[in-house]
C-alpha positions as CSV (number, residue, x, y, z in Angstrom):
1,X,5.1,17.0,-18.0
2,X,8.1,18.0,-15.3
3,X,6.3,16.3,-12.6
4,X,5.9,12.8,-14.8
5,X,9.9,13.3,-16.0
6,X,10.5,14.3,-12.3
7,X,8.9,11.0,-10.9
8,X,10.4,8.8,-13.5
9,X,13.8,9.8,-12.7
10,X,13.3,9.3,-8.8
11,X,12.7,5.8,-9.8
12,X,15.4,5.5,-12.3
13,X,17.4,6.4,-9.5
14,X,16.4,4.6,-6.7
15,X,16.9,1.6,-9.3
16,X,20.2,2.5,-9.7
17,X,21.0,3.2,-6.4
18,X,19.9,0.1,-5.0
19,X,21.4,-2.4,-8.1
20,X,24.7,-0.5,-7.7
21,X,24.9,-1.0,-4.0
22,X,22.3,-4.0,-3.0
23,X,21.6,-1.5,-0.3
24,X,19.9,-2.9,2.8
25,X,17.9,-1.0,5.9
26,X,18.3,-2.0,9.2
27,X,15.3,-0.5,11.1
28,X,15.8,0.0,15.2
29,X,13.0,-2.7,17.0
30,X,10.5,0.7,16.8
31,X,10.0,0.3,13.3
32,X,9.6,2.8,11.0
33,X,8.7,6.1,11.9
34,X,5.4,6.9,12.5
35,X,5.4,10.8,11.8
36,X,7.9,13.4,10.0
37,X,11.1,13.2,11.5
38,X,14.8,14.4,10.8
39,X,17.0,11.6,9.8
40,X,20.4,12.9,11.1
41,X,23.0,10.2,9.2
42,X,27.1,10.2,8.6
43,X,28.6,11.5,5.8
44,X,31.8,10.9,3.8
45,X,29.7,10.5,-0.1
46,X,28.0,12.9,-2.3
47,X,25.4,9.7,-2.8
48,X,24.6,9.6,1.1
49,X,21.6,11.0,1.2
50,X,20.4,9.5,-2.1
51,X,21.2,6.3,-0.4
52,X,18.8,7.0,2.8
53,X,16.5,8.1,0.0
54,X,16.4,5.5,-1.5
55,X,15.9,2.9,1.1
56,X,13.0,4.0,2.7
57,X,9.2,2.9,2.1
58,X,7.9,4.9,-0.4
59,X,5.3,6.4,2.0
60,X,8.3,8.1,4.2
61,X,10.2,8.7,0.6
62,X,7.7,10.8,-0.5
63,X,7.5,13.0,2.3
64,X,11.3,13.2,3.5
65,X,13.6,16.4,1.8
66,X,17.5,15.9,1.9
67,X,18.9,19.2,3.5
68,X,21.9,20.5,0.6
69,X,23.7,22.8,-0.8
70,X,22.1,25.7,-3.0
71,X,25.8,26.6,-4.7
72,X,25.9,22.8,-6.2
73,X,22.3,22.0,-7.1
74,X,21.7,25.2,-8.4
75,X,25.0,25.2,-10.7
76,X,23.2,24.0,-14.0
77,X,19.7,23.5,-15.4
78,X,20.3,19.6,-14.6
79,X,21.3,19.7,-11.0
80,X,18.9,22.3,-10.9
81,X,15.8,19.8,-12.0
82,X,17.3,16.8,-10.0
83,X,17.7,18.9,-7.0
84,X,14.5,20.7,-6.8
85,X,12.0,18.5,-8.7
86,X,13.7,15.1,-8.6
87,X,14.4,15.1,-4.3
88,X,12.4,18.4,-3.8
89,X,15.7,19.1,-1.8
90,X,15.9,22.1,1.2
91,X,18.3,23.7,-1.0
92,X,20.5,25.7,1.9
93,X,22.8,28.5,0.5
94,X,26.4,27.8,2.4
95,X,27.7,31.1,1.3
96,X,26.3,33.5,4.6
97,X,26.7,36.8,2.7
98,X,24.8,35.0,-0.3
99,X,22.2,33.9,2.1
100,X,18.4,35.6,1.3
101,X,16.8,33.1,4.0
102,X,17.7,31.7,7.5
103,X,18.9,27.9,6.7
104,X,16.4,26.9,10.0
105,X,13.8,28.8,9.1
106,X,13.8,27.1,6.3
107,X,13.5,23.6,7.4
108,X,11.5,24.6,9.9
109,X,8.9,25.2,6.8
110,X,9.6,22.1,5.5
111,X,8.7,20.2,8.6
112,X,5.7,22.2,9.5
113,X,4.4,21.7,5.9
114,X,4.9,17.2,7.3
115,X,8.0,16.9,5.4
116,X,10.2,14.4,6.8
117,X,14.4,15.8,6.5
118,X,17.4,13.8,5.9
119,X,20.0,16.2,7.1
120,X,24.0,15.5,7.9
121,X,25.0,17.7,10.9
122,X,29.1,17.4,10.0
123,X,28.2,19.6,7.4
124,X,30.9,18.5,4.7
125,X,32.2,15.4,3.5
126,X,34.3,13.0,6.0
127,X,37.7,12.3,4.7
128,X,39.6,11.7,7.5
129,X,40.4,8.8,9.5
130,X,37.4,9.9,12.5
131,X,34.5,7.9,12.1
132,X,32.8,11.4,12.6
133,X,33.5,14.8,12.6
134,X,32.2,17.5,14.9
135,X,28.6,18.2,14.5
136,X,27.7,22.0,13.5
137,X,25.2,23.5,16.0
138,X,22.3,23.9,12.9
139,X,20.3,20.8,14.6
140,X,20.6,21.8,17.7
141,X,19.3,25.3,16.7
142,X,16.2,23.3,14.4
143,X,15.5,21.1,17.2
144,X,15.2,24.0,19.5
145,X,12.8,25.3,17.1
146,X,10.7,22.3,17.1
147,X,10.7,20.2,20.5
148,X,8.4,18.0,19.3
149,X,10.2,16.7,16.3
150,X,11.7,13.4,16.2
151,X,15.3,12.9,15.0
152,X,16.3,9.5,14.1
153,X,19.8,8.8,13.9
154,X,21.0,6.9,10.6
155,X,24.2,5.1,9.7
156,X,25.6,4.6,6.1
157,X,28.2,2.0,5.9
158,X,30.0,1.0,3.0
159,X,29.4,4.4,0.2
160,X,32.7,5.6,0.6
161,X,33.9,2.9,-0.7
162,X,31.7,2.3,-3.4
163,X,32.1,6.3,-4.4
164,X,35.8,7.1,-3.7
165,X,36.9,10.5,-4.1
166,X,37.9,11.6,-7.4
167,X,35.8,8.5,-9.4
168,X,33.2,8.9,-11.3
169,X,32.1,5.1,-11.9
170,X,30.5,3.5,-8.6
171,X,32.4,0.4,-7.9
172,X,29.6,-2.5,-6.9
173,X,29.6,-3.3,-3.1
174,X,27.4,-3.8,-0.6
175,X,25.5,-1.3,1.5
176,X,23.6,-0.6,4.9
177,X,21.9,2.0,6.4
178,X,21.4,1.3,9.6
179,X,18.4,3.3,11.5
180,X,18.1,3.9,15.4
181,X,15.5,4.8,17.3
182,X,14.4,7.9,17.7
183,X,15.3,11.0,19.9
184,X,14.1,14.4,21.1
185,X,15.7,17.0,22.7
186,X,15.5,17.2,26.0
187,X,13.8,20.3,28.1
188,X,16.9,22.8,29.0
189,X,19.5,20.7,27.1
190,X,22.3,22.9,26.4
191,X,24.1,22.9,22.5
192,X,27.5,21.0,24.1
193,X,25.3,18.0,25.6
194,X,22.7,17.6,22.8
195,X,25.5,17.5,20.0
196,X,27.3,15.4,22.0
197,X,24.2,13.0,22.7
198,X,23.2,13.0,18.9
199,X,26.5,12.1,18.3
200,X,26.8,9.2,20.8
201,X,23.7,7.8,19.1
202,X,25.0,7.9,15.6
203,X,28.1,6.2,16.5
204,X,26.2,3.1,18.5
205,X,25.2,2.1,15.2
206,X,28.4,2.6,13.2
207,X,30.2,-1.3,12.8
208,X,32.7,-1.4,15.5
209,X,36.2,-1.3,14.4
210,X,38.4,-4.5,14.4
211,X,40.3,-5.7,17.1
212,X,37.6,-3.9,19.5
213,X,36.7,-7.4,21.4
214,X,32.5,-7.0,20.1
């Protein structure tokens, strides 16, 4: 019965998601992704990774794990259930002295069992004026772990706006995610020049800002 109320809700959601914001994917000229990969995407919304969620096949959909917080979806029986059996999320404890597991080791289990992850490497919200804060070294160190893996940079555009901070209604507008094609860390990259690469890539496919002449 969990799993039935479980699936119903994902598509309730996804509904939702994509009425609300008449989200569209871009997808790079390499299609979709052939194998698990890490979708590495912007953040500045708590719906950002429902969003990327929500927009892919339901092949990938299936298979893909947001990366979150354990301290918020583990606050209530209801974020509990949406958390765990709605997304089947990676549920990461931010806390370090709370911590009972290594955050990479556990992803690393997710993407050996051929889950896909959907993970944002700024680590909190974006409310500033950057169009990215710094990315935390966890991808680097996941990446390290598994050479092989493919991470495919994503852009969310629009969410902010449609989720400001402080509101609880969603205010209609229209969305994109924006996918790139993917990446892989390269043999003896250090942490400084993969960040910053993964970072690069991620902006490419941000809308450029006005005035900027393209």
């Amino acid at each position: 019965m969990t799993d039935f109320i479980a699936k119903a809700a994902a598509a309730t959601i996804v509904v939702f998601a994509r009425a609300v914001t008449a989200v569209r994917a871009i997808w790079s000229e390499e299609g979709l992704p052939s194998r698990p990969c890490i979708y590495f995407a912007n953040h500045s919304s708590h719906g950002d990774f429902v969003l990327v969620w929500a927009v892919l096949p339901p092949r990938l959909r299936r298979q893909a794990r947001p990366v979150a917080g354990a301290e918020y979806w583990l606050k209530s029986p209801l974020t509990r259930f949406i958390g765990s059996d709605v997304f089947n999320a990676v549920l990461i404890a931010r806390d370090r002295d709370k911590r009972t597991e290594d955050p990479v080791a556990q992803m690393t289990s997710a993407i050996d069992a051929g889950s896909s992850l959907i993970l944002f490497p700024e680590g909190t919200r974006n409310q500033s004026d950057a169009r990215l804060l710094p990315f935390k070294s966890g991808i680097f160190h996941l990446a390290t772990a598994r050479p092989d893996i493919e991470l495919v940079p994503v852009w969310i555009n629009n969410l902010n706006r449609v989720m400001p901070k402080g509101e609880i209604v969603p205010i209609p507008l229209i969305c994109t995610v924006t996918f790139g094609g993917a990446l892989r860390i390269q043999p003896d990259e250090t942490k400084d020049a993969f960040l910053e690469r993964m970072q690069t890539a991620l902006l490419a496919l941000s809308p450029k800002p006005a005035g900027s002449g393209e």
